[in-house]
Backbone and ligand atoms as CSV (ligand in chain L), in Angstrom:
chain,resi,resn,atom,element,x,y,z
A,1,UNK,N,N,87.707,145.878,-14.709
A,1,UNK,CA,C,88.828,144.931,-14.796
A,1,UNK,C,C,89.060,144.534,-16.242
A,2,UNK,N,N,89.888,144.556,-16.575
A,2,UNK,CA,C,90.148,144.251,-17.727
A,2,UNK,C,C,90.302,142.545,-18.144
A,3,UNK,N,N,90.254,142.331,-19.793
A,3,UNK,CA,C,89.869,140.735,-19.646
A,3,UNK,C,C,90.413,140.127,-20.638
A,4,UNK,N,N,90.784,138.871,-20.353
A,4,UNK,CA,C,91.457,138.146,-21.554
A,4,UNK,C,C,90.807,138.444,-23.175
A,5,UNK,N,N,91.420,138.242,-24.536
A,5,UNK,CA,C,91.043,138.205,-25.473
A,5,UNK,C,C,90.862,137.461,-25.798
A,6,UNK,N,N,90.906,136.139,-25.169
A,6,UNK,CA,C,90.057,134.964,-25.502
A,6,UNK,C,C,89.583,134.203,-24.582
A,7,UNK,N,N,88.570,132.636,-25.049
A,7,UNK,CA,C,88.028,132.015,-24.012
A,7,UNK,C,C,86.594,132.234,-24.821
A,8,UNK,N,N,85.714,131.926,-23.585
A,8,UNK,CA,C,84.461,131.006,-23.985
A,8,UNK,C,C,83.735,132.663,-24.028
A,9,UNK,N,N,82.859,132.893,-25.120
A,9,UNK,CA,C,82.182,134.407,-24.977
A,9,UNK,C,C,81.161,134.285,-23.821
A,10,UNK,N,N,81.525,135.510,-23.122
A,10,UNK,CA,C,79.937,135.655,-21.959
A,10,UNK,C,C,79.017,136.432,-22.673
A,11,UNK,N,N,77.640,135.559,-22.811
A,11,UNK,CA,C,76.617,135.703,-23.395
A,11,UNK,C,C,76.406,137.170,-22.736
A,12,UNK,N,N,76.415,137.095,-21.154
A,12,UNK,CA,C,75.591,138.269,-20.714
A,12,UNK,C,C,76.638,139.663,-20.571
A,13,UNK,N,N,77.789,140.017,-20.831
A,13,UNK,CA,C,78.749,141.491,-20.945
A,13,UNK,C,C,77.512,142.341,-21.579
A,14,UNK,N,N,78.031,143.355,-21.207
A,14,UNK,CA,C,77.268,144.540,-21.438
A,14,UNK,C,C,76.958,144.897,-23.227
A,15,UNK,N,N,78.159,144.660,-24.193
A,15,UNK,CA,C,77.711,144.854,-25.364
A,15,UNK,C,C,76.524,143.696,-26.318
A,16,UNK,N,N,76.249,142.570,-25.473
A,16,UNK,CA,C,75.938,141.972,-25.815
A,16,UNK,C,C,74.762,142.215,-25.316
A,17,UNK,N,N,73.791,142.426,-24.041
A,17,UNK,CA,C,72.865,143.296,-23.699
A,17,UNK,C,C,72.515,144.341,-24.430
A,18,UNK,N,N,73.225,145.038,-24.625
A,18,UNK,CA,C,73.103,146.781,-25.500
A,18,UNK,C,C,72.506,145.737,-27.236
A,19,UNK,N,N,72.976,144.782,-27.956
A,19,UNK,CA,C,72.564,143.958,-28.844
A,19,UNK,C,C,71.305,143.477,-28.600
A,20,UNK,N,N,70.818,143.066,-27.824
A,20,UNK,CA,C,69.519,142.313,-27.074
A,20,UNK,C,C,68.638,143.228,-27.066
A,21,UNK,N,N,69.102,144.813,-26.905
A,21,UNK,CA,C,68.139,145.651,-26.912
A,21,UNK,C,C,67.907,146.035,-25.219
A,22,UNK,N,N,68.100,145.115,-24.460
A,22,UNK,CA,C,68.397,144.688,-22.763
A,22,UNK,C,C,68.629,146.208,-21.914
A,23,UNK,N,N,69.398,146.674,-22.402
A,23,UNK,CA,C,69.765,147.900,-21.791
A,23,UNK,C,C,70.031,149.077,-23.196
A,24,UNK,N,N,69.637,150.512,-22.704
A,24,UNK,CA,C,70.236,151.319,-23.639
A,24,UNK,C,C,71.238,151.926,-23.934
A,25,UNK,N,N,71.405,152.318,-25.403
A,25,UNK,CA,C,72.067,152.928,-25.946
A,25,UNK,C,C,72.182,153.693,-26.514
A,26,UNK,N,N,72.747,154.959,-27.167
A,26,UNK,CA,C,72.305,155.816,-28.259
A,26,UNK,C,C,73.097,155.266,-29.160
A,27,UNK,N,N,72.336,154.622,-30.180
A,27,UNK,CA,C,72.891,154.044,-31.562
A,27,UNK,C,C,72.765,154.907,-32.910
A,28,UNK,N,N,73.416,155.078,-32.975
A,28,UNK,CA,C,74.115,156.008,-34.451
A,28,UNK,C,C,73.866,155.408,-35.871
A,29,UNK,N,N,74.454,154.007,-35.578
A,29,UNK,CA,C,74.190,153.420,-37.230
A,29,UNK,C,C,74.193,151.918,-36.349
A,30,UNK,N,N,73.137,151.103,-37.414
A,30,UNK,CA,C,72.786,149.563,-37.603
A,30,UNK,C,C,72.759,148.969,-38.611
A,31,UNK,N,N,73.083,147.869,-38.724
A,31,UNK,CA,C,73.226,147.059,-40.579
A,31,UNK,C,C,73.079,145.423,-40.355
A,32,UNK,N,N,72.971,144.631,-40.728
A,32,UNK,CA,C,73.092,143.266,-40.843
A,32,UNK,C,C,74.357,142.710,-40.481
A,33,UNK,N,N,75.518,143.524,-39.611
A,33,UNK,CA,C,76.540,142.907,-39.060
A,33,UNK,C,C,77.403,143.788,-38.261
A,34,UNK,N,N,76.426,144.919,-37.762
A,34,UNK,CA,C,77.448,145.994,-36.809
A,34,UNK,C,C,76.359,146.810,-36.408
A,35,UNK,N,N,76.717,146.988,-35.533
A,35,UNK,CA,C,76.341,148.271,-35.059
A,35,UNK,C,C,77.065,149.149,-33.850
A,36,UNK,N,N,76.659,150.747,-33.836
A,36,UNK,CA,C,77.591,151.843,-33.178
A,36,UNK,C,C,76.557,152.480,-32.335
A,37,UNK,N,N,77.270,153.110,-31.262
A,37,UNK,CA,C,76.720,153.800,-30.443
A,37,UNK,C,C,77.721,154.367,-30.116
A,38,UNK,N,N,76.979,155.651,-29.401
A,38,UNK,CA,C,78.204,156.505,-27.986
A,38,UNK,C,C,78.613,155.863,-27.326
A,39,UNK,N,N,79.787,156.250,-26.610
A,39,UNK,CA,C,80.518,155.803,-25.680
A,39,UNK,C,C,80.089,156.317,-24.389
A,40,UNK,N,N,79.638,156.112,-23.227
A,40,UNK,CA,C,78.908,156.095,-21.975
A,40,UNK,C,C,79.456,157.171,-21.391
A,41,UNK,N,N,81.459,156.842,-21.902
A,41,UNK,CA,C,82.476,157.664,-20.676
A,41,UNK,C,C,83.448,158.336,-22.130
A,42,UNK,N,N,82.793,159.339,-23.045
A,42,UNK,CA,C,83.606,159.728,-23.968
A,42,UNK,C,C,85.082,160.518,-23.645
A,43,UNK,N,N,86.096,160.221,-24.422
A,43,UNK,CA,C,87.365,160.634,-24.052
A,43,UNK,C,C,87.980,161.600,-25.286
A,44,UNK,N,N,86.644,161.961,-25.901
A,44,UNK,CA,C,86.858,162.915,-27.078
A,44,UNK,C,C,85.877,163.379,-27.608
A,45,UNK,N,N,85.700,164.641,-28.012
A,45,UNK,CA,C,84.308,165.076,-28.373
A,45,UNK,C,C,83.847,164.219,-28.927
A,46,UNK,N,N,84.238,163.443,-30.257
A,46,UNK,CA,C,83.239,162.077,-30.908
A,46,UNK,C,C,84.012,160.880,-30.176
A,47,UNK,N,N,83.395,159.816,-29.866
A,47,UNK,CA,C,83.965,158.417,-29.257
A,47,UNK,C,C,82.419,157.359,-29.480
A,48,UNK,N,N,82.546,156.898,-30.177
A,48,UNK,CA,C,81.912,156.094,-30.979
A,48,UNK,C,C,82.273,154.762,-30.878
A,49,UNK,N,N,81.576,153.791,-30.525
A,49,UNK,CA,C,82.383,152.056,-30.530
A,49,UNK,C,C,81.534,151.687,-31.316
A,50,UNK,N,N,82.207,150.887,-32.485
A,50,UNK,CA,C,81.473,149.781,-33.237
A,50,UNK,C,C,81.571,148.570,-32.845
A,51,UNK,N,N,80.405,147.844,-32.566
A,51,UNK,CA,C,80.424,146.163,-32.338
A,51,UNK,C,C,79.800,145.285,-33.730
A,52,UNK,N,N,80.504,144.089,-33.879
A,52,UNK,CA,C,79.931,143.391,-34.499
A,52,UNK,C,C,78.509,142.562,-33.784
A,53,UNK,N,N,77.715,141.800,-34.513
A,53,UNK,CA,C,76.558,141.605,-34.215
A,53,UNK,C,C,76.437,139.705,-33.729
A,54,UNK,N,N,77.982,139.649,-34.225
A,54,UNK,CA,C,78.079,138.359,-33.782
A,54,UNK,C,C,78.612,138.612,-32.079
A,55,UNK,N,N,78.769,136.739,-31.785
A,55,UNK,CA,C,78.827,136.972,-30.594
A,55,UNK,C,C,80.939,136.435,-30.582
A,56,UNK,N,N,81.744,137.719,-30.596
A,56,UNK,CA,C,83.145,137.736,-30.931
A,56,UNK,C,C,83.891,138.662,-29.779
A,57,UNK,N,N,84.700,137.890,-29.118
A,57,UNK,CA,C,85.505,138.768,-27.907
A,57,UNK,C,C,86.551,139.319,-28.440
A,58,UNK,N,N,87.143,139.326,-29.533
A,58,UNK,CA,C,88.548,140.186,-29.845
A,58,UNK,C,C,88.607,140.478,-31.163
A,59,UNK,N,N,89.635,140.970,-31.475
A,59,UNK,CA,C,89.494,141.250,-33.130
A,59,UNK,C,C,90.965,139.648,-33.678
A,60,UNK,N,N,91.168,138.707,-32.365
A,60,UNK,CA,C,92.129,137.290,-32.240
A,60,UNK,C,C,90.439,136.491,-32.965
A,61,UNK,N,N,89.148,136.797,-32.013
A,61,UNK,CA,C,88.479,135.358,-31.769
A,61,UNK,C,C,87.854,135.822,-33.073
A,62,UNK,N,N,87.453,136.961,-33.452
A,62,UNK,CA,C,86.813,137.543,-34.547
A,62,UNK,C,C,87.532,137.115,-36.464
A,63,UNK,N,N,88.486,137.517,-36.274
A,63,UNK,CA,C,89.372,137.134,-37.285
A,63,UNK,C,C,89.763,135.578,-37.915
A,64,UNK,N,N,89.395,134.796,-36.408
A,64,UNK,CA,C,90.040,133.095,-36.424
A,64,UNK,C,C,87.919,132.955,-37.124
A,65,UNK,N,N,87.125,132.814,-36.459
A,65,UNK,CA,C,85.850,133.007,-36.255
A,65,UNK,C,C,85.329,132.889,-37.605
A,66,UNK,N,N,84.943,134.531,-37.588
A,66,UNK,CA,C,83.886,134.895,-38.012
A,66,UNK,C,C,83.865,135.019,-39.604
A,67,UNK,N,N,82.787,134.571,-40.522
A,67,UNK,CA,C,82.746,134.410,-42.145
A,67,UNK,C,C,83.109,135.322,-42.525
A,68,UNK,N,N,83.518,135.011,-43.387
A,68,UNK,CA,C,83.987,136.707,-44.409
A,68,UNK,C,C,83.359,137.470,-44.884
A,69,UNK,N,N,81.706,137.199,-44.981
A,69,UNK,CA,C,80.507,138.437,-45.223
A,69,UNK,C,C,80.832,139.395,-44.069
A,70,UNK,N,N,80.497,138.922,-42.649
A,70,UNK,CA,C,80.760,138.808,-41.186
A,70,UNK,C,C,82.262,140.205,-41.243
A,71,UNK,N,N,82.876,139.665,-41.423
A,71,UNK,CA,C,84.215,140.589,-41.528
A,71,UNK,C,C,84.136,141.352,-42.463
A,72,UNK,N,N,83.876,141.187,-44.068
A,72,UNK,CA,C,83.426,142.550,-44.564
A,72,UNK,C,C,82.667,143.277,-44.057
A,73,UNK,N,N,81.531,142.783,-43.223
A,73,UNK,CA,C,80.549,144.042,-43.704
A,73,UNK,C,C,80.934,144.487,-42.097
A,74,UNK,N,N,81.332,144.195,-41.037
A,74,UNK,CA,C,81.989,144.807,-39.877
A,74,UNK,C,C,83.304,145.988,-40.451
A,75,UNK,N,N,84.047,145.360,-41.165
A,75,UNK,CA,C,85.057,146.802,-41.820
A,75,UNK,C,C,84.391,147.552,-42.475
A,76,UNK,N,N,83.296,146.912,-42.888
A,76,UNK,CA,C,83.010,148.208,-44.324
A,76,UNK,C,C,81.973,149.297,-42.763
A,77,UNK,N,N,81.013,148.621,-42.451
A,77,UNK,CA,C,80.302,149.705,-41.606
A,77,UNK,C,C,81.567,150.469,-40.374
A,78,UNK,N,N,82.541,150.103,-39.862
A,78,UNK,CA,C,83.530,151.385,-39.021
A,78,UNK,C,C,84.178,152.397,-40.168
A,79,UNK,N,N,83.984,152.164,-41.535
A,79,UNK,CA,C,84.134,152.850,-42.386
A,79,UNK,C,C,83.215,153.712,-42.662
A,80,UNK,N,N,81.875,153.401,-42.866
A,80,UNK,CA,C,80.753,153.741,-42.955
A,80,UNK,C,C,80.725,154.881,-41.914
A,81,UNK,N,N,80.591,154.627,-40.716
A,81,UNK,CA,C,80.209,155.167,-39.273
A,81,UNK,C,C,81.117,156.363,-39.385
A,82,UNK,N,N,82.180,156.451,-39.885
A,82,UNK,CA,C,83.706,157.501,-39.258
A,82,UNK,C,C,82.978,158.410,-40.925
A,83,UNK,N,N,82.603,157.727,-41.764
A,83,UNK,CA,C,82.110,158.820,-42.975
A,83,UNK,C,C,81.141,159.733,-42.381
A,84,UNK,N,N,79.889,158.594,-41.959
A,84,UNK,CA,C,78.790,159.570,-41.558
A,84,UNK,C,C,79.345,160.667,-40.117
A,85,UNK,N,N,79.400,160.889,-39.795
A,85,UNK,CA,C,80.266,161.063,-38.631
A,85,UNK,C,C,81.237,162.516,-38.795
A,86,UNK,N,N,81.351,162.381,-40.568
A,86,UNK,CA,C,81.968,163.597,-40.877
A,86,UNK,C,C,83.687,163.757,-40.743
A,87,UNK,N,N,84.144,162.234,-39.956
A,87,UNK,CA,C,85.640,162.570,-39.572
A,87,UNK,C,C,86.317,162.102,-40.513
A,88,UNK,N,N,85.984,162.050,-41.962
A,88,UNK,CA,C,87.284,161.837,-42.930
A,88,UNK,C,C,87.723,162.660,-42.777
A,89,UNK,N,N,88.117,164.507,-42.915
A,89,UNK,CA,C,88.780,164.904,-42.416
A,89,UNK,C,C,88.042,166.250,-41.503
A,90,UNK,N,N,89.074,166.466,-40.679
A,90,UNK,CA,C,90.833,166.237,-40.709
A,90,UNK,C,C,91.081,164.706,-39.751
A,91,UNK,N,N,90.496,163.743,-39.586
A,91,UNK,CA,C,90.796,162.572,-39.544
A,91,UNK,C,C,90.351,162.550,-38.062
A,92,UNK,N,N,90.588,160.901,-37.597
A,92,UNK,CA,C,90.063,160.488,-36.875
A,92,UNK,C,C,91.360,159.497,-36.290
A,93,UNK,N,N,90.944,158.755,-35.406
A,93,UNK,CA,C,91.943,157.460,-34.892
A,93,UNK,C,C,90.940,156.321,-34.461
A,94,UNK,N,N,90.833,155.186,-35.058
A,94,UNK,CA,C,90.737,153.937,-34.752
A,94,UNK,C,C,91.553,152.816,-33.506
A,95,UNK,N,N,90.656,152.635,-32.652
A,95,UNK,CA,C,91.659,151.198,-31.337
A,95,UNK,C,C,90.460,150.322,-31.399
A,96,UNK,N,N,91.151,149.397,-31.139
A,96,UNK,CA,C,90.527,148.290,-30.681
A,96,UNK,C,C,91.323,147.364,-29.718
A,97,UNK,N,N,91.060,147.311,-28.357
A,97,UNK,CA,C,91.609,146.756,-27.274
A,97,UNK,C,C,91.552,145.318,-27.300
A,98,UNK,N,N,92.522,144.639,-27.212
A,98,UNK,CA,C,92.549,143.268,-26.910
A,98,UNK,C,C,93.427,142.772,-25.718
A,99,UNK,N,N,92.803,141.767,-24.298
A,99,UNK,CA,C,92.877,141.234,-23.618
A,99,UNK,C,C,93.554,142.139,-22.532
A,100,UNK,N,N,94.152,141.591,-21.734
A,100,UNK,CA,C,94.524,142.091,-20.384
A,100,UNK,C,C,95.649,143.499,-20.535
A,101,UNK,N,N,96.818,143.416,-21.594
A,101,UNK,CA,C,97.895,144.436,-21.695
A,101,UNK,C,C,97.373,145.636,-22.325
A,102,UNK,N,N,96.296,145.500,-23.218
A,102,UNK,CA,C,95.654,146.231,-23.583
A,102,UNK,C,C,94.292,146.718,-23.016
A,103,UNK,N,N,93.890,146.879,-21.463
A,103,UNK,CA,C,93.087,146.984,-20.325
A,103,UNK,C,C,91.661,146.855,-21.535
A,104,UNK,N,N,91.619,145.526,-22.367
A,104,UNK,CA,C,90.227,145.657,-22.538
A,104,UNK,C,C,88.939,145.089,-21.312
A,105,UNK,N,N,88.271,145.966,-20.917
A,105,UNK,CA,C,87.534,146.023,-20.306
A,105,UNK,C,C,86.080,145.001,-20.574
A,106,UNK,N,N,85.217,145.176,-21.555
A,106,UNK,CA,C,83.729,144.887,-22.225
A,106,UNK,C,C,84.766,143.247,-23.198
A,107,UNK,N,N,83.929,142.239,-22.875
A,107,UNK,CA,C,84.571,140.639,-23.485
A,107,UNK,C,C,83.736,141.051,-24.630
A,108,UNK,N,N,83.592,141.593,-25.921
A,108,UNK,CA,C,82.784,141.384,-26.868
A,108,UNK,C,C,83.569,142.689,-28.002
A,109,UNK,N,N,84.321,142.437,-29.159
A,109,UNK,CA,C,84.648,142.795,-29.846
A,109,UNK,C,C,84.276,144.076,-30.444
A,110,UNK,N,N,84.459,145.352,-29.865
A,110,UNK,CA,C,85.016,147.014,-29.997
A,110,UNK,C,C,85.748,147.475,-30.779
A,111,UNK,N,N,85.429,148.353,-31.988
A,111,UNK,CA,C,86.226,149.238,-32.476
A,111,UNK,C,C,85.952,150.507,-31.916
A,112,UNK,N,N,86.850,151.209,-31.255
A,112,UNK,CA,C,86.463,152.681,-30.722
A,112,UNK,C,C,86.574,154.113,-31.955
A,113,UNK,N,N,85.960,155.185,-32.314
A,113,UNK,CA,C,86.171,155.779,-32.981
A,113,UNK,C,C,86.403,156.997,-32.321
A,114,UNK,N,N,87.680,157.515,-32.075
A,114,UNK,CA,C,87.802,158.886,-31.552
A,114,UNK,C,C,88.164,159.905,-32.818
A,115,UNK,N,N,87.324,160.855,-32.726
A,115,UNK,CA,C,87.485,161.977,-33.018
A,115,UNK,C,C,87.232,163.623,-32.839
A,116,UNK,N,N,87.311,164.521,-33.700
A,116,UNK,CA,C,86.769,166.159,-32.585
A,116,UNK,C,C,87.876,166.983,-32.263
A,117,UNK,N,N,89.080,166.414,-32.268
A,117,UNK,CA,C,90.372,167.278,-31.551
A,117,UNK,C,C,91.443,167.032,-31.981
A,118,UNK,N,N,92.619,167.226,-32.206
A,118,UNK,CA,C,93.700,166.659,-32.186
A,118,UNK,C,C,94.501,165.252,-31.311
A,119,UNK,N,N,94.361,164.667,-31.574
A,119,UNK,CA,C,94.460,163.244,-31.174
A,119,UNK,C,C,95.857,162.977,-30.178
A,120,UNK,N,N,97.431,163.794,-30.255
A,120,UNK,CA,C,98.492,163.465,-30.474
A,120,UNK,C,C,99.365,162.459,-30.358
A,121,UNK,N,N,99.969,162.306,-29.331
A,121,UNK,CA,C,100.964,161.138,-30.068
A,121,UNK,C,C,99.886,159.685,-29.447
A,122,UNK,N,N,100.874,158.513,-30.288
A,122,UNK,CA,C,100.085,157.434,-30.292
A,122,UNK,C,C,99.609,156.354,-28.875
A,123,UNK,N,N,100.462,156.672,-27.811
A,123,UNK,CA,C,100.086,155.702,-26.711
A,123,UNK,C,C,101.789,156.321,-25.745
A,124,UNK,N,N,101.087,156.496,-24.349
A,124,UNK,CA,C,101.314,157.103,-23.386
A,124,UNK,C,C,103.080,156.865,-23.995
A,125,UNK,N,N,104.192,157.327,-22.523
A,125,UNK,CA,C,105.231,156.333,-23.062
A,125,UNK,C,C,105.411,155.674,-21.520
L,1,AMP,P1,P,87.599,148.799,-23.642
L,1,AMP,O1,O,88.495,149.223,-22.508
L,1,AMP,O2,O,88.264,148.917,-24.978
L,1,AMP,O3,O,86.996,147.428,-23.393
L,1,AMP,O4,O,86.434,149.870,-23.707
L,1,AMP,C1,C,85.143,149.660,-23.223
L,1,AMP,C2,C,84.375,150.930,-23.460
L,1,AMP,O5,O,82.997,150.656,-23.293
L,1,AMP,C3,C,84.730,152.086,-22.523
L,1,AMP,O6,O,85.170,153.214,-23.285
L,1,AMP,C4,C,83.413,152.356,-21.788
L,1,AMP,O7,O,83.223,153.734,-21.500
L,1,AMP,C5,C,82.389,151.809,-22.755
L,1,AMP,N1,N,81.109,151.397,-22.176
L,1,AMP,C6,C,80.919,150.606,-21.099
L,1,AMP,N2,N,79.611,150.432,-20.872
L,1,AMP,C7,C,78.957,151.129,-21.837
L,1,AMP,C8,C,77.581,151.344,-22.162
L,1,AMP,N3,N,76.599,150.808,-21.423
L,1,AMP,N4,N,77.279,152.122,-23.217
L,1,AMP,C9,C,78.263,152.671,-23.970
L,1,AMP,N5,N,79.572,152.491,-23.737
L,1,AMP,C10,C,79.913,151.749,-22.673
Protein backbone atom coordinates (compact mmCIF):
# COMPACT_ATOMS: atom_id res chain seq x y z
CA UNK A 1 0.00 0.00 0.00
CA UNK A 2 1.35 2.93 -0.64
CA UNK A 3 1.83 5.90 2.02
CA UNK A 4 1.61 9.40 2.78
CA UNK A 5 4.90 11.56 2.58
CA UNK A 6 4.36 12.81 5.68
CA UNK A 7 3.30 12.39 9.38
CA UNK A 8 4.84 10.94 12.42
CA UNK A 9 7.96 8.40 11.17
CA UNK A 10 7.22 4.59 11.97
CA UNK A 11 10.11 3.59 13.89
CA UNK A 12 9.43 -0.06 12.88
CA UNK A 13 9.00 0.07 8.38
CA UNK A 14 11.19 -2.14 6.94
CA UNK A 15 14.11 0.36 5.99
CA UNK A 16 14.45 1.24 9.27
CA UNK A 17 14.88 -2.51 10.45
CA UNK A 18 17.31 -3.20 7.44
CA UNK A 19 19.26 0.13 9.58
CA UNK A 20 18.95 -1.75 12.96
CA UNK A 21 20.67 -4.47 11.31
CA UNK A 22 16.99 -6.36 12.33
CA UNK A 23 16.57 -7.97 9.11
CA UNK A 24 18.90 -8.46 6.00
CA UNK A 25 20.26 -6.90 3.36
CA UNK A 26 22.89 -6.93 0.75
CA UNK A 27 24.56 -3.58 1.38
CA UNK A 28 26.82 -2.20 -1.22
CA UNK A 29 28.08 0.99 0.41
CA UNK A 30 27.83 2.57 4.21
CA UNK A 31 29.08 6.04 5.52
CA UNK A 32 28.10 8.22 8.48
CA UNK A 33 24.75 9.25 6.75
CA UNK A 34 23.55 6.66 4.06
CA UNK A 35 23.53 3.70 3.21
CA UNK A 36 22.59 1.26 -0.11
CA UNK A 37 21.58 -2.00 -0.76
CA UNK A 38 19.77 -4.19 -3.50
CA UNK A 39 16.51 -3.93 -4.19
CA UNK A 40 14.58 -7.28 -2.99
CA UNK A 41 12.20 -6.96 -6.32
CA UNK A 42 14.85 -5.43 -8.97
CA UNK A 43 13.22 -3.78 -12.06
CA UNK A 44 16.60 -3.46 -13.81
CA UNK A 45 19.69 -5.28 -13.97
CA UNK A 46 21.23 -2.65 -11.28
CA UNK A 47 18.34 -1.24 -8.76
CA UNK A 48 20.00 -0.04 -5.87
CA UNK A 49 18.05 2.18 -3.04
CA UNK A 50 19.89 4.60 -1.01
CA UNK A 51 18.54 5.46 2.52
CA UNK A 52 19.56 8.06 4.71
CA UNK A 53 20.54 6.98 8.25
CA UNK A 54 18.31 9.36 9.81
CA UNK A 55 14.97 8.58 10.74
CA UNK A 56 13.19 10.77 7.37
CA UNK A 57 9.92 9.65 5.41
CA UNK A 58 10.29 11.77 2.18
CA UNK A 59 12.70 13.74 0.41
CA UNK A 60 9.29 16.85 1.85
CA UNK A 61 10.22 15.59 5.70
CA UNK A 62 13.99 15.17 4.79
CA UNK A 63 14.63 18.51 3.18
CA UNK A 64 12.26 20.59 5.94
CA UNK A 65 14.32 18.19 8.69
CA UNK A 66 17.36 17.14 8.31
CA UNK A 67 21.03 19.32 8.96
CA UNK A 68 22.90 20.14 6.17
CA UNK A 69 25.96 17.74 6.97
CA UNK A 70 22.80 15.19 6.97
CA UNK A 71 21.82 16.34 3.37
CA UNK A 72 25.26 16.69 2.05
CA UNK A 73 26.62 13.73 2.83
CA UNK A 74 23.13 11.75 1.74
CA UNK A 75 23.67 13.56 -1.94
CA UNK A 76 27.18 13.18 -1.99
CA UNK A 77 27.00 9.16 -1.11
CA UNK A 78 23.83 8.44 -4.17
CA UNK A 79 26.62 10.05 -6.04
CA UNK A 80 29.16 8.02 -4.63
CA UNK A 81 27.05 4.65 -4.97
CA UNK A 82 25.96 5.30 -8.98
CA UNK A 83 30.14 5.98 -9.37
CA UNK A 84 31.05 2.83 -7.68
CA UNK A 85 28.49 1.02 -9.44
CA UNK A 86 30.17 1.96 -12.70
CA UNK A 87 26.86 3.78 -14.12
CA UNK A 88 28.36 7.17 -14.96
CA UNK A 89 28.19 6.00 -18.20
CA UNK A 90 26.21 5.35 -20.34
CA UNK A 91 24.10 6.64 -17.39
CA UNK A 92 21.72 5.73 -15.05
CA UNK A 93 18.17 7.23 -13.72
CA UNK A 94 17.53 8.42 -10.25
CA UNK A 95 13.46 8.34 -8.37
CA UNK A 96 12.59 8.91 -5.36
CA UNK A 97 8.85 8.26 -4.51
CA UNK A 98 6.90 10.49 -2.41
CA UNK A 99 3.49 9.76 -0.71
CA UNK A 100 0.38 8.21 -2.06
CA UNK A 101 0.39 9.60 -6.14
CA UNK A 102 3.65 8.53 -6.29
CA UNK A 103 2.73 4.66 -4.87
CA UNK A 104 5.53 5.16 -2.28
CA UNK A 105 5.34 2.08 -0.60
CA UNK A 106 8.48 1.77 2.48
CA UNK A 107 7.60 5.36 5.05
CA UNK A 108 11.43 6.04 5.25
CA UNK A 109 13.23 8.15 2.67
CA UNK A 110 14.56 6.11 -0.80
CA UNK A 111 16.59 7.09 -3.54
CA UNK A 112 16.24 4.24 -6.13
CA UNK A 113 19.19 3.75 -8.56
CA UNK A 114 18.24 2.07 -11.81
CA UNK A 115 20.58 1.08 -14.13
CA UNK A 116 22.02 -1.90 -16.82
CA UNK A 117 19.67 -1.14 -19.86
CA UNK A 118 18.19 1.45 -21.57
CA UNK A 119 15.86 3.14 -19.34
CA UNK A 120 13.24 4.84 -22.00
CA UNK A 121 10.84 7.26 -21.75
CA UNK A 122 10.25 8.95 -18.38
CA UNK A 123 6.88 7.70 -16.68
CA UNK A 124 4.11 5.56 -18.17
CA UNK A 125 1.51 7.97 -20.04
P1 LIG B 1 8.83 2.64 -3.13
O1 LIG B 1 7.61 2.21 -3.90
O2 LIG B 1 9.56 3.77 -3.78
O3 LIG B 1 8.50 2.91 -1.67
O4 LIG B 1 9.86 1.44 -3.21
C1 LIG B 1 10.10 0.53 -2.18
C2 LIG B 1 11.11 -0.45 -2.68
O5 LIG B 1 11.62 -1.17 -1.58
C3 LIG B 1 10.58 -1.47 -3.69
O6 LIG B 1 11.31 -1.38 -4.91
C4 LIG B 1 10.80 -2.81 -2.98
O7 LIG B 1 11.13 -3.86 -3.88
C5 LIG B 1 11.91 -2.48 -2.01
N1 LIG B 1 12.00 -3.33 -0.82
C6 LIG B 1 11.00 -3.66 0.02
N2 LIG B 1 11.46 -4.44 1.01
C7 LIG B 1 12.79 -4.59 0.79
C8 LIG B 1 13.85 -5.28 1.47
N3 LIG B 1 13.62 -5.99 2.58
N4 LIG B 1 15.09 -5.23 0.95
C9 LIG B 1 15.34 -4.51 -0.18
N5 LIG B 1 14.40 -3.83 -0.85
C10 LIG B 1 13.14 -3.88 -0.38
Amino acid sequence: MPVAATGDYDDGNIFARILRGEIPSQRIYEDAFAVAFHDINPQAPVHVLVIPRGPYISWADFSARATDAEIAGFVRAVGQVARDLGLEEPGYRLLANAGVHAHQEVPHLHVHIFGGRQMGAMLPR
